[in-house]
FITIKE-174273 format. One line per field, with one value per residue (C-alpha): residue in three letters; residue number from 1; y, z, x. Coordinates in nm, 2 decimals, decimal comma. Layout:
# FITIKE-174273
aa: [ALA ...]
i: [NUM ...]
Y: [Y ...]
Z: [Z ...]
X: [X ...]
***
This chain:
# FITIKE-174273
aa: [UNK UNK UNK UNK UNK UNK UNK UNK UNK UNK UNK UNK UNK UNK UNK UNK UNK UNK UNK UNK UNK UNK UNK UNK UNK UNK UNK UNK UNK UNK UNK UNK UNK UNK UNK UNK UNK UNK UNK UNK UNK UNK UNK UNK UNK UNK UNK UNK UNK UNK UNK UNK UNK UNK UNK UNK UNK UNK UNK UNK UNK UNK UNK UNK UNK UNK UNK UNK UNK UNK UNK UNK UNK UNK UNK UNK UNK UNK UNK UNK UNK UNK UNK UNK UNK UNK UNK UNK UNK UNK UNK UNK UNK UNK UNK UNK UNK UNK UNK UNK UNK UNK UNK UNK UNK UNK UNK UNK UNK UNK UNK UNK UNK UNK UNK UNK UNK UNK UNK UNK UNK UNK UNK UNK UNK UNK UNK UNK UNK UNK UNK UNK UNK UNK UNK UNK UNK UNK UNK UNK UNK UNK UNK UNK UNK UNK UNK UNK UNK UNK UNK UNK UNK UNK UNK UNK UNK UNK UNK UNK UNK UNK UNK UNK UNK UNK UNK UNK UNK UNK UNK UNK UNK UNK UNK UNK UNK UNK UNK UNK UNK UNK UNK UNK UNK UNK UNK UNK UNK UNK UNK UNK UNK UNK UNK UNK UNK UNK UNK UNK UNK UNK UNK UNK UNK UNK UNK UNK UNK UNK UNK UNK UNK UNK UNK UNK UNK UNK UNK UNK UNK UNK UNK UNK UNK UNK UNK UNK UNK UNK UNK UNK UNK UNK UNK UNK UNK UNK UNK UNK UNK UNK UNK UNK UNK UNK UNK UNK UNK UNK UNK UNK UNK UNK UNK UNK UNK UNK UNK UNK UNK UNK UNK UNK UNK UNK UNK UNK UNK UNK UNK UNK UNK UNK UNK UNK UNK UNK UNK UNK UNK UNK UNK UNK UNK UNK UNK UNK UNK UNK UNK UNK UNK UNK UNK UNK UNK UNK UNK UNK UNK UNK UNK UNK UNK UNK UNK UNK UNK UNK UNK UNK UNK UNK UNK UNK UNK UNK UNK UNK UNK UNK UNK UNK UNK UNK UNK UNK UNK UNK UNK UNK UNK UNK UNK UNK UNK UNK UNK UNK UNK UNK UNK UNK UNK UNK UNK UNK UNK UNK UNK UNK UNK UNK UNK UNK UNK UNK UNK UNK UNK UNK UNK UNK UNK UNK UNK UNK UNK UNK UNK UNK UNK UNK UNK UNK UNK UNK UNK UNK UNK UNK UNK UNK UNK UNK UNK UNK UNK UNK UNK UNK UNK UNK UNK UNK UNK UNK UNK UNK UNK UNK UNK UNK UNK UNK UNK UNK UNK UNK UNK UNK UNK UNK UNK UNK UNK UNK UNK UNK UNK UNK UNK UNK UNK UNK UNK UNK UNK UNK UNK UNK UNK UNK UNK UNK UNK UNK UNK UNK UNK UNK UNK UNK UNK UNK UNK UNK UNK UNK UNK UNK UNK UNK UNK UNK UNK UNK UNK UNK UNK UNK UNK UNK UNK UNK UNK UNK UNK UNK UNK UNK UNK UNK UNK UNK UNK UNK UNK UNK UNK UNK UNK UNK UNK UNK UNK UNK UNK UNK UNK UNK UNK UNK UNK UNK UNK UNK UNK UNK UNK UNK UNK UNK UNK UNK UNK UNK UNK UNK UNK UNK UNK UNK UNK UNK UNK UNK UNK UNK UNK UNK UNK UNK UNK UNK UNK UNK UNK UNK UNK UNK UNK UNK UNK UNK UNK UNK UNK UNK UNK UNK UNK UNK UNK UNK UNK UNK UNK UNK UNK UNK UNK UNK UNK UNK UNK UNK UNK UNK UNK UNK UNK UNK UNK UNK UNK UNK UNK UNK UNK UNK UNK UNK UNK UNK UNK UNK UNK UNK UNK UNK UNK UNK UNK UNK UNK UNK UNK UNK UNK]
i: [1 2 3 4 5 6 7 8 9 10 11 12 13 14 15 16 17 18 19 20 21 22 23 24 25 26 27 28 29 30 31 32 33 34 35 36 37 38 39 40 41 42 43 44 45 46 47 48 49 50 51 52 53 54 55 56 57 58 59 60 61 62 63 64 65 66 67 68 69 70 71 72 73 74 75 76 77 78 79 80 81 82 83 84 85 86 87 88 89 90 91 92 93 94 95 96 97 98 99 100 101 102 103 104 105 106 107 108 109 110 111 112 113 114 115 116 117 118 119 120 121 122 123 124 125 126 127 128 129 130 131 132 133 134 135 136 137 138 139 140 141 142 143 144 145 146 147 148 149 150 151 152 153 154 155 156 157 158 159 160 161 162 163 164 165 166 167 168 169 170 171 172 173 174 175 176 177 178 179 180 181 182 183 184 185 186 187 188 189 190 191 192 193 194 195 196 197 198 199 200 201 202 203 204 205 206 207 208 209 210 211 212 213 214 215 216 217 218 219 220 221 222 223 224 225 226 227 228 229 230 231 232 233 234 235 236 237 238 239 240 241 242 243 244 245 246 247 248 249 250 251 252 253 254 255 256 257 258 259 260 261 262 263 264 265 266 267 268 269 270 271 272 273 274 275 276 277 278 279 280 281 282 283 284 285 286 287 288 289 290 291 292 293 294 295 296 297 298 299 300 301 302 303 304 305 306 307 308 309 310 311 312 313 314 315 316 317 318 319 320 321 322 323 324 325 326 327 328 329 330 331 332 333 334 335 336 337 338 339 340 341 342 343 344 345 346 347 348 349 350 351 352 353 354 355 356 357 358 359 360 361 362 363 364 365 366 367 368 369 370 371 372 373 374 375 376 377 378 379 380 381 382 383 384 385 386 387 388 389 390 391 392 393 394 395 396 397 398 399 400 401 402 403 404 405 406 407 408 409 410 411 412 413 414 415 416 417 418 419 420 421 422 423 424 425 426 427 428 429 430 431 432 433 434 435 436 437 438 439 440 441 442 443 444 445 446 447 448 449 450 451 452 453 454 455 456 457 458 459 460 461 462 463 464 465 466 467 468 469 470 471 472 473 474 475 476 477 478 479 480 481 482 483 484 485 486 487 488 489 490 491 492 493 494 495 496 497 498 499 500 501 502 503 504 505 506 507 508 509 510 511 512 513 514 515 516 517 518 519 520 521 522 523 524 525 526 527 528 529 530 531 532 533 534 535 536 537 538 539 540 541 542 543 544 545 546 547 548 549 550 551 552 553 554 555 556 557 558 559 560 561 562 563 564 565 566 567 568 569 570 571 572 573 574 575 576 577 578 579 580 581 582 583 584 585 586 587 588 589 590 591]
Y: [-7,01 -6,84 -6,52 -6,74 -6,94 -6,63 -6,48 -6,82 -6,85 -6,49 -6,58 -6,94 -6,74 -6,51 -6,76 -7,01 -6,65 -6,58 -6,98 -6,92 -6,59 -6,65 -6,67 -6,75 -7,08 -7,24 -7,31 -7,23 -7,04 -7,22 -7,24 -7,06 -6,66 -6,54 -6,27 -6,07 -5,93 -5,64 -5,57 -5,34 -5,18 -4,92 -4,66 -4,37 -4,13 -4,23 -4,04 -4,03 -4,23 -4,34 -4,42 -4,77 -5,10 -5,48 -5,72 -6,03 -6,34 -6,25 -6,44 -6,74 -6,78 -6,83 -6,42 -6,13 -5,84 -5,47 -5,33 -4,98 -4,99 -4,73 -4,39 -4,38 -4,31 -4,65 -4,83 -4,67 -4,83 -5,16 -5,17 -5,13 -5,37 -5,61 -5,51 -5,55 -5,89 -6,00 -5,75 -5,89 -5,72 -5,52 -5,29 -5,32 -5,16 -5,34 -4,98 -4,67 -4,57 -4,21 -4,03 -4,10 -3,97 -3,79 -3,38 -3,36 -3,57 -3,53 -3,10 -3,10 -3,36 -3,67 -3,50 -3,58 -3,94 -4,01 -3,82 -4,02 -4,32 -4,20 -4,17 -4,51 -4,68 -4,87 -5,04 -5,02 -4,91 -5,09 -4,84 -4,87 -4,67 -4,40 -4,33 -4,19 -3,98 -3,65 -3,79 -3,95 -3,66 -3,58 -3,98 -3,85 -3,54 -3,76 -4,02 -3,79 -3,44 -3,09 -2,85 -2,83 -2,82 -3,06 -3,00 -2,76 -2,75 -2,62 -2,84 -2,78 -2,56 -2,68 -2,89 -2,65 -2,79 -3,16 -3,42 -3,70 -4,08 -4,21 -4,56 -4,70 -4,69 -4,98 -5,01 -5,33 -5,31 -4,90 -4,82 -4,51 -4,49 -4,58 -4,90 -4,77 -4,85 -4,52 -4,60 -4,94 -5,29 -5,43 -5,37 -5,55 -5,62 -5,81 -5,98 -6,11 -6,35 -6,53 -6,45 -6,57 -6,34 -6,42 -6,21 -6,07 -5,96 -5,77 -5,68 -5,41 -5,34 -5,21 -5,37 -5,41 -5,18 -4,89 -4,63 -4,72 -4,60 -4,24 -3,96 -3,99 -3,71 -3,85 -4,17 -4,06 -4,18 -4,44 -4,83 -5,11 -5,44 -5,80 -5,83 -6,24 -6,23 -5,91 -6,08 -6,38 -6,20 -5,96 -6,30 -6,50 -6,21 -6,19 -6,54 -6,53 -6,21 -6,41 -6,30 -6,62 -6,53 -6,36 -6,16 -6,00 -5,64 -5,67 -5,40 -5,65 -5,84 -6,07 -6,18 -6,46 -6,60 -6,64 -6,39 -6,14 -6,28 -6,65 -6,81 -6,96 -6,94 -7,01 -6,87 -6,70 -6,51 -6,21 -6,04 -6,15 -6,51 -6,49 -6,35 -6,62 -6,93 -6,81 -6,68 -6,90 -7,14 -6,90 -6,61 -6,72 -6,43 -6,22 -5,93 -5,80 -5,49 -5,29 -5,49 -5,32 -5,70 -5,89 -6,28 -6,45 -6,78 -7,06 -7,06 -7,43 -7,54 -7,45 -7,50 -7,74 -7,65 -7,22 -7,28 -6,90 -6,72 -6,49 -6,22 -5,81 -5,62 -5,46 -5,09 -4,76 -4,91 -5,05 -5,41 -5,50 -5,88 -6,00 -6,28 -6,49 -6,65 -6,88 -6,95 -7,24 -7,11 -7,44 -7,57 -7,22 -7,30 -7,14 -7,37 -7,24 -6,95 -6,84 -6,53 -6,36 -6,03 -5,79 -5,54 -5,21 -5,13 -4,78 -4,58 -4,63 -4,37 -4,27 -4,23 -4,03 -4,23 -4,54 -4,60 -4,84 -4,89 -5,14 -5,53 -5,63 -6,01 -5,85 -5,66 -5,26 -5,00 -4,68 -4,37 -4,28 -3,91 -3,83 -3,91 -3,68 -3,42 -3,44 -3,43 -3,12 -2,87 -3,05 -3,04 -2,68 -2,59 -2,74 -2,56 -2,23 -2,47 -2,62 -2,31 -2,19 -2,05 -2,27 -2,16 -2,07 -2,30 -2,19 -2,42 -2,77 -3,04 -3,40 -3,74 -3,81 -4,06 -3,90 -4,17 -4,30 -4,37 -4,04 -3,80 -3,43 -3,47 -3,74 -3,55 -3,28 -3,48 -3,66 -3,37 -3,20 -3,53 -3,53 -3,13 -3,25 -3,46 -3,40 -3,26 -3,52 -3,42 -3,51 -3,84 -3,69 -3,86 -3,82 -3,91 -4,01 -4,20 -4,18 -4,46 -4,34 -4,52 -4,24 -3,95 -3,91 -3,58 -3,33 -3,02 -2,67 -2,35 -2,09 -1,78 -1,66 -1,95 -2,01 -2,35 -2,41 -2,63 -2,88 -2,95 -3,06 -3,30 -3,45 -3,53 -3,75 -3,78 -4,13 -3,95 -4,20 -4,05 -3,97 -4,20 -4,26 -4,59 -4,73 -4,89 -5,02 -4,92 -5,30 -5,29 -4,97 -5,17 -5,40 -5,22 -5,00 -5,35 -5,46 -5,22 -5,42 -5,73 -5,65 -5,64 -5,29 -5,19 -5,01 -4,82 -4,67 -4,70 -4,71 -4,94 -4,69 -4,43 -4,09 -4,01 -3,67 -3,44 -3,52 -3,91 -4,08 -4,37 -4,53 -4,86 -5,05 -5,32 -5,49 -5,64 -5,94 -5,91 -5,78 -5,60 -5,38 -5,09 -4,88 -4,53 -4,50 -4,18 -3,97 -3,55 -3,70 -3,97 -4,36 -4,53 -4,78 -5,07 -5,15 -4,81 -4,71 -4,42 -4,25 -4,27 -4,06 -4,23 -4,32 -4,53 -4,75 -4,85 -4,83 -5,13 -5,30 -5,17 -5,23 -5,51 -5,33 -5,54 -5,45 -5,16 -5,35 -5,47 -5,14 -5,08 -4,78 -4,62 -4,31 -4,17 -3,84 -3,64 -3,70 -3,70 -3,39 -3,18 -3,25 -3,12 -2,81 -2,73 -2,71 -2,51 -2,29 -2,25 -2,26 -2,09 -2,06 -2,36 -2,46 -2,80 -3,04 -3,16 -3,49 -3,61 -3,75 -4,16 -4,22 -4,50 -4,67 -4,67 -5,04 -5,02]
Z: [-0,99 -1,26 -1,22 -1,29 -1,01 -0,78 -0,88 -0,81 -0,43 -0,35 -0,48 -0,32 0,02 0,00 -0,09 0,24 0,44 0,33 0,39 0,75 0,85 0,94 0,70 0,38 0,24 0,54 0,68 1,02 1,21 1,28 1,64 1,55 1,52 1,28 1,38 1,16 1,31 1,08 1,22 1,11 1,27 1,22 1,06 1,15 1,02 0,66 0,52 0,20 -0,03 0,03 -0,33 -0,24 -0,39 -0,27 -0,48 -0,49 -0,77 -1,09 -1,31 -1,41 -1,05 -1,11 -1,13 -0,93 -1,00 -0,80 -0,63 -0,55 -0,21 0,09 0,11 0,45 0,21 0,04 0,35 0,48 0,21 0,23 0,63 0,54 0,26 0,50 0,79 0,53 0,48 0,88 1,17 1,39 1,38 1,54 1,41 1,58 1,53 1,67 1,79 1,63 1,47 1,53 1,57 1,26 1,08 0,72 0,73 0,69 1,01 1,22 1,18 1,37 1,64 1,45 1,54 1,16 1,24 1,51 1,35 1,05 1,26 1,47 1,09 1,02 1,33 1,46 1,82 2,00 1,89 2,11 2,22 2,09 2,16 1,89 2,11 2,40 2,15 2,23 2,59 2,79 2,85 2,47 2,42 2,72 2,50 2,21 2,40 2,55 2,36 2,45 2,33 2,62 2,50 2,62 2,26 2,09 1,84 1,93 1,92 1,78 1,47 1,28 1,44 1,71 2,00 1,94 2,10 2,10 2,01 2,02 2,04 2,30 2,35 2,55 2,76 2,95 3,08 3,15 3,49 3,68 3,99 4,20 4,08 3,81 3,49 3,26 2,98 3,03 2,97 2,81 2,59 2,54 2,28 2,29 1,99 1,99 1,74 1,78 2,13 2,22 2,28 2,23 2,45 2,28 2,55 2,36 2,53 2,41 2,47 2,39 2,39 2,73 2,57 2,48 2,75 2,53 2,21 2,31 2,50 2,87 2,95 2,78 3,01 3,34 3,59 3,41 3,47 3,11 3,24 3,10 2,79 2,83 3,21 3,17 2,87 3,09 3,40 3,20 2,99 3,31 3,42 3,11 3,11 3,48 3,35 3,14 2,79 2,52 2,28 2,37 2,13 2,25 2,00 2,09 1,97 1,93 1,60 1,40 0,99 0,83 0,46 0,34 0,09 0,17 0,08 0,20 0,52 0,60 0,98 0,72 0,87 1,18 1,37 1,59 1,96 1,98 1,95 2,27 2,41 2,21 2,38 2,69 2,61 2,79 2,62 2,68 2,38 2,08 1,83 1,84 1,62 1,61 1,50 1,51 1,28 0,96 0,82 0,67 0,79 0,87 1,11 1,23 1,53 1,64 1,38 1,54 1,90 1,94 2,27 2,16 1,91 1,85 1,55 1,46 1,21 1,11 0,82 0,70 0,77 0,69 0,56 0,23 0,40 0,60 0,78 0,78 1,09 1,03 1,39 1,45 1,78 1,85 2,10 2,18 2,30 2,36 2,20 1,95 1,67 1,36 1,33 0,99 0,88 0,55 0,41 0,19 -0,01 0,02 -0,39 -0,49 -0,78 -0,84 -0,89 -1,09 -0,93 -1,23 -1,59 -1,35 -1,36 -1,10 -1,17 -1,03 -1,11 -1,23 -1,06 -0,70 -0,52 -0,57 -0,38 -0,44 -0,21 0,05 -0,06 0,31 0,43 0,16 0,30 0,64 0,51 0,27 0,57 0,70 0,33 0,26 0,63 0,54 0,20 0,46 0,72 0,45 0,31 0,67 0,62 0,82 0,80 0,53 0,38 0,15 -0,17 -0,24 0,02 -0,17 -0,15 -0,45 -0,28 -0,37 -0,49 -0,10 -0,06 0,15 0,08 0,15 0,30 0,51 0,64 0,73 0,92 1,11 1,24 1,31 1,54 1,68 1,73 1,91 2,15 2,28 2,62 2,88 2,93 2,55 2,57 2,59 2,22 2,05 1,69 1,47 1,14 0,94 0,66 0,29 0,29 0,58 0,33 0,09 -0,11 -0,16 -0,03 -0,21 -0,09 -0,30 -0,45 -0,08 0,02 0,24 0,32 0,43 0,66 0,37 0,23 0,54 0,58 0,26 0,34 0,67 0,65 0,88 1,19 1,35 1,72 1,73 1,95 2,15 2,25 2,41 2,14 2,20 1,94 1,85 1,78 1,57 1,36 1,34 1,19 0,89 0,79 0,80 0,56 0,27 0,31 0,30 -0,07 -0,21 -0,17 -0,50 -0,30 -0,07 -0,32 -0,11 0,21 0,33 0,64 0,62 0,96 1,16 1,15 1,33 1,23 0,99 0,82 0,51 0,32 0,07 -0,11 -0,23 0,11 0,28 0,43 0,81 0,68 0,46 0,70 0,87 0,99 1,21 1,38 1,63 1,62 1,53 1,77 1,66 1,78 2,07 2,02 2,38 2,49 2,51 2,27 2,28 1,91 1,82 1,50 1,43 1,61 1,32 1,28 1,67 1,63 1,31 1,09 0,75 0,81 1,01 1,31 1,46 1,58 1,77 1,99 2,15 2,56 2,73 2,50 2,56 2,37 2,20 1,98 1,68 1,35 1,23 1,48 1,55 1,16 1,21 1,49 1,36 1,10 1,29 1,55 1,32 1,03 0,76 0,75 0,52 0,25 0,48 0,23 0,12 0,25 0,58 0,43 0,19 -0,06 -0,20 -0,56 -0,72 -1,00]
X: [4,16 3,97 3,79 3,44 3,54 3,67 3,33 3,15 3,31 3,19 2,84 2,86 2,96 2,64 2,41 2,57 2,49 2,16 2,07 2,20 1,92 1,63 1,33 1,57 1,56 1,36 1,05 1,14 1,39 1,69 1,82 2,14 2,25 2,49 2,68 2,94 3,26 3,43 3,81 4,03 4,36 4,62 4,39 4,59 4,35 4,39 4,09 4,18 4,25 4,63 4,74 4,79 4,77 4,71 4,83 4,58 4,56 4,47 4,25 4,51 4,55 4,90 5,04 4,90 4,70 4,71 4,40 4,39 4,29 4,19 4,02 3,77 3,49 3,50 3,58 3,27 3,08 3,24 3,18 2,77 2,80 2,95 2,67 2,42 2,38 2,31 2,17 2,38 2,72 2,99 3,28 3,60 3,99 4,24 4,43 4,65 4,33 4,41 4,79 5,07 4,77 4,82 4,77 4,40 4,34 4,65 4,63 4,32 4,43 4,26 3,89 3,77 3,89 3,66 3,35 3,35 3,36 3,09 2,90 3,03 2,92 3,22 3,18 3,49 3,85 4,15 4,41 4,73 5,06 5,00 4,64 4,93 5,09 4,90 4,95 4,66 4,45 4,43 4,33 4,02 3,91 3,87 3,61 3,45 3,49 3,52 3,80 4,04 4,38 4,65 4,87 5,09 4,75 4,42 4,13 3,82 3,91 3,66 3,44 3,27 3,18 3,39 3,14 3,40 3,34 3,04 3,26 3,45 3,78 3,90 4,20 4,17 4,57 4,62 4,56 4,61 4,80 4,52 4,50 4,18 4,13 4,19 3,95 3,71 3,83 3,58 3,27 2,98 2,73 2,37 2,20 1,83 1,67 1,33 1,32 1,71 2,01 2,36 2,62 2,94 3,24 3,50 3,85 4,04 4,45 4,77 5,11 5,26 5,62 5,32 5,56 5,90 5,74 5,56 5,67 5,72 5,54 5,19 5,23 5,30 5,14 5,04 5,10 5,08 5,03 5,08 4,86 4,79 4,75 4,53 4,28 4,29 4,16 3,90 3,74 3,72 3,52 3,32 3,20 3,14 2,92 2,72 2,91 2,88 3,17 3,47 3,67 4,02 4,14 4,47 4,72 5,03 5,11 5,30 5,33 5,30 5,42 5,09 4,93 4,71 4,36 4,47 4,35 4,67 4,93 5,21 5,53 5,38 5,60 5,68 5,58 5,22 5,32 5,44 5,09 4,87 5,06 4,95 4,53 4,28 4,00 3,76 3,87 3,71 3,87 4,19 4,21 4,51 4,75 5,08 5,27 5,08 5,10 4,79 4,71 4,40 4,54 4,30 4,55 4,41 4,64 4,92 4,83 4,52 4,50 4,43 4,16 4,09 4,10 4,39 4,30 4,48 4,38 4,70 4,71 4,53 4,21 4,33 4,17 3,92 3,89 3,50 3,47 3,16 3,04 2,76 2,59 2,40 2,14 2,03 2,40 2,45 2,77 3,00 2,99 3,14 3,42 3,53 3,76 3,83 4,04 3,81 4,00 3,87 3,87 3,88 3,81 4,22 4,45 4,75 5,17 5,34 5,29 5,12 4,76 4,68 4,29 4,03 3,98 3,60 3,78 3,71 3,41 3,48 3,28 3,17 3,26 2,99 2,87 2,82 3,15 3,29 3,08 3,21 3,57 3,50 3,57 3,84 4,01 3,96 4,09 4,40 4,48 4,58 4,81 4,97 5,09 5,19 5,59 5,78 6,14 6,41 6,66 6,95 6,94 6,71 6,76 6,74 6,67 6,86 7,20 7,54 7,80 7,81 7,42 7,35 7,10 7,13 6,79 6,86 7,10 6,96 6,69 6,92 7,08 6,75 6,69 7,03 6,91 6,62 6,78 7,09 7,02 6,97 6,63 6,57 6,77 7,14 7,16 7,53 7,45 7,18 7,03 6,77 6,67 6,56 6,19 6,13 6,16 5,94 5,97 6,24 6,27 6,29 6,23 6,06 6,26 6,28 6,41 6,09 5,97 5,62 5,46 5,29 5,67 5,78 5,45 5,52 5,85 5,79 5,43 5,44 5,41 5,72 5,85 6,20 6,33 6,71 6,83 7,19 7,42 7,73 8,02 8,04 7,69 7,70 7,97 7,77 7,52 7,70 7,77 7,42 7,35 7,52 7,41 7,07 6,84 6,78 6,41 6,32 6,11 6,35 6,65 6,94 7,02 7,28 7,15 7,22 7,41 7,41 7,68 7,99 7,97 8,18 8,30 8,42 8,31 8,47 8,22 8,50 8,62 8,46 8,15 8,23 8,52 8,39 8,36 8,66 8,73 8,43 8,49 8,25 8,39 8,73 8,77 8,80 8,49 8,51 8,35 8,29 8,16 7,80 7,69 7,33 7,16 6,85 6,66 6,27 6,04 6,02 6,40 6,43 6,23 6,42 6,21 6,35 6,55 6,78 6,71 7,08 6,82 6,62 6,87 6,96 6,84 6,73 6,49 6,37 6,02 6,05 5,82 5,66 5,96 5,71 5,74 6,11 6,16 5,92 6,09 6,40 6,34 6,15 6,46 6,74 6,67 6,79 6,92 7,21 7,19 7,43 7,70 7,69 8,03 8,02 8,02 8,32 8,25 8,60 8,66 8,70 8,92]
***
């Protein structure tokens, strides 16, 4: 498409919108209300702007161009842009809107998160397993405010007193022990028009697996049920409540082949899939999360019988989905349900000599002045923290590979994770791994050899829990040789993990696939391919993350802390800490 007809279909979309309110084109009000829906999910207190890009079509229609995307001060504009052009509308996250947050959020336990959504006016935010992170009580202090501390942080270190959320947080399928709900279920939303309401019933939940992902401590007592048979129970109630459109935020996703900005259920796949065969009639909209993955799915085209839409916006505000609805108030029917993915343009940005700058083909938006000024205190109050001496280390620990695809770094992290969890308290964990797309910065002390907090940020600044599953030996195998069969990411350079002290093994590229491994030793002893061995490694490859979805085969996982936390720690423990050698993976020579 060309960029006069790209312009022409965001024109010809206004002008269908504007026809649709009342007083605009007509004589007479027409019996039906427009609502607009504006999902998002898996914020994780991305305030600023994340030097990101979202490749959309460019102007040919046949390449692709890069938007720089994100920053909470554009999306703020674009949310009100979006409100703008109906009064009927609600703003909804789809979960992990706070926790795995970047420095200026996650440093003051996500508080500037929830009071620039407060200024932004979102509706409801649907758990999801990174709300537990802090454990439940922490996830309580943010809805309703107040600076009792259930963290290693104090709250409230800038924000004095911290109201909480004016929001909801919804939780249809956590329940106490006594059989209670620990935040509400559902939320609900009324819109009037010439005399006639319409009644929106949203549902709001986490994925069922929530306890294998966070800590044990922040769950206890807690009990996840079945995320279809809980949105099945909570719409029936709904309805039988008198709500006209059901919409289900459901922290559980999948992917899809189709591009970014395209309405398409191409390739649809993964855990919510599962859930979504099983939804009643009566859920009209599913917005979903977790996965970090883009799709808009008119899931009637793949099961007639679910005619709901199936929307997620990517991740950390770089997209947002705009869901038009129209009620016929006569039929008092839902007669038309359309869903889009906005771009959240920025100002761009520049990574080294790369300029990554925004496309006149698609909507920018300009950065709302007073969400900068609620982040300026937040932003100066981190400059201190930052420089906040963390621990000594003897030399500069790299991500650079050595000649067998190790990193000194990722080394060094690994056996700080190992560190972390090798009592059985901690997971009783007997090795470890750690992927390169995890690290992202080196690290080098000063002339002191001191290390301060902000280095160690900026080298895991996902905010991924440390995790320890069951593997057999067979299925440890099974993984080194994973590694090679797999494409090379640029962006994480190297497919090889880094392994923790104590681990070993030796590859040889030039054998046949499955035999290119050998010498896999544990403290000197062969490993057994039928014995069980405890592994410490991130949330995110626990989960396949990567590609290396050996990982996601393991059992008995057991949530640890935050990868952050587990570095700091370390260093804070162990110091000074010496550069781990780069020697523990031998890499055969071809001749």
């Amino acid at each position: 498409m060309s960029a006069l007809g790209l312009r022409a279909g965001w024109a010809g979309a206004a002008v269908a919108l504007m026809l649709a309110l009342p007083g605009c084109g007509g004589t007479s009000t027409p019996p039906v209300i427009d609502i607009a829906l504006i999902g998002f999910n898996d914020f994780h207190g991305t305030l600023e702007p994340p030097k990101q890009s979202i490749r959309v079509p460019d102007a040919s229609g046949t390449g692709t161009v890069a938007l720089p995307a994100g920053g909470v001060a554009y999306m703020a504009s674009a949310i009100a842009a979006l409100k703008a052009r109906t009064p009927h509308h609600a703003v909804v996250s789809a979960g992990d809107l706070v926790s795995a947050s970047p420095m200026v959020s996650s440093l003051f336990l996500d508080e500037p998160t929830v009071e620039v959504m407060n200024y932004i006016g979102i509706d409801f935010n649907a758990v999801g397993n990174h709300e537990f992170d802090r454990g439940w009580r922490e996830l309580l202090r943010l809805q309703h405010g107040g600076c009792e501390q259930f963290t290693a942080r104090a709250p409230c270190q800038v924000s004095q007193p911290f109201t909480g959320a004016r929001f909801g947080f919804l939780a249809a399928n956590v329940q106490r022990e006594d059989g209670k709900n620990l935040l509400p279920a559902t939320g609900i939303k009324h819109f009037t028009q010439g005399g006639t309401s319409v009644t929106v019933g949203f549902i709001g939940m986490t994925l069922k697996g929530t306890p294998r992902m966070v800590v044990p401590a922040g769950v206890a007592g807690l009990r996840f049920t079945d995320e279809a048979d809980t949105a099945n129970a909570q719409a029936a109630k709904l309805r039988a409540e008198g709500a006209d459109i059901i919409v289900l935020a459901l922290h559980e996703g999948g992917s899809t082949t189709a591009g970014v900005l395209e309405s398409s259920c191409a390739g649809l796949s993964g855990d919510i899939v599962p859930i979504l065969e099983r939804l009643g009639p009566a859920i009209d909209v599913v917005i979903s999360g977790h996965t970090h993955q883009a799709y808009v799915c008119d899931y009637a085209t793949v099961n007639p019988q679910r005619p709901f839409l199936l929307t997620s916006a990517g991740q950390y505000g770089t997209l947002l989905t705009d869901i038009a609805l129209r009620f016929d108030t006569g039929t008092r029917r839902l007669v038309e349900k359309t869903a889009r993915n906005v771009v959240v343009q920025n100002a761009g940005y520049s990574s080294g000599a790369t300029a990554v700058l925004p496309n006149a083909l698609y909507p920018s938006f300009a950065a709302d002045t007073q969400v900068q000024a609620l982040l300026a205190p937040y932003q100066a109050a981190v400059a201190p923290l930052a420089n906040k001496p963390a621990g000594q280390m003897n030399g500069t620990a790299t991500r650079r590979e050595a000649a067998s695809g190790e990193s000194s770094l990722g080394n060094l992290i690994a056996d700080a994770q190992l560190w972390a969890t090798r009592s059985p308290e901690t997971g009783g964990a007997q090795l470890s791994f750690m992927h390169a797309g995890g690290i992202r910065a080196d690290l080098t002390p000063d002339e002191q050899g001191l290390l301060r907090y902000g280095q160690l940020f900026a080298v895991q600044p996902f905010g991924n829990n440390v995790v320890v599953k069951t593997y057999t030996g067979a299925q440890i195998r099974q993984l080194l040789e994973l590694q090679f069969e797999l494409p090379i990411n640029p962006a994480e350079r190297t497919r090889v993990l880094s392994v923790s002290s104590g681990f070993s093994y030796r590859y040889d590229l030039s054998q046949p696939v499955g035999a290119r491994v050998s010498a896999i030793t544990l403290h000197g002893q062969a490993l057994q391919e039928v014995r069980d061995y405890r592994v410490a490694l991130s949330s995110f490859l626990a989960t396949g993350g990567s590609g290396y979805r050996t990982l996601a085969a393991g059992r008995d996982m057991l949530g640890g802390d935050q990868d952050m936390d587990v570095l700091e720690d370390y260093f804070r423990r162990t110091s000074p800490v010496a550069v781990p050698a780069t020697e523990r993976i031998t890499k055969a020579v071809t001749q």
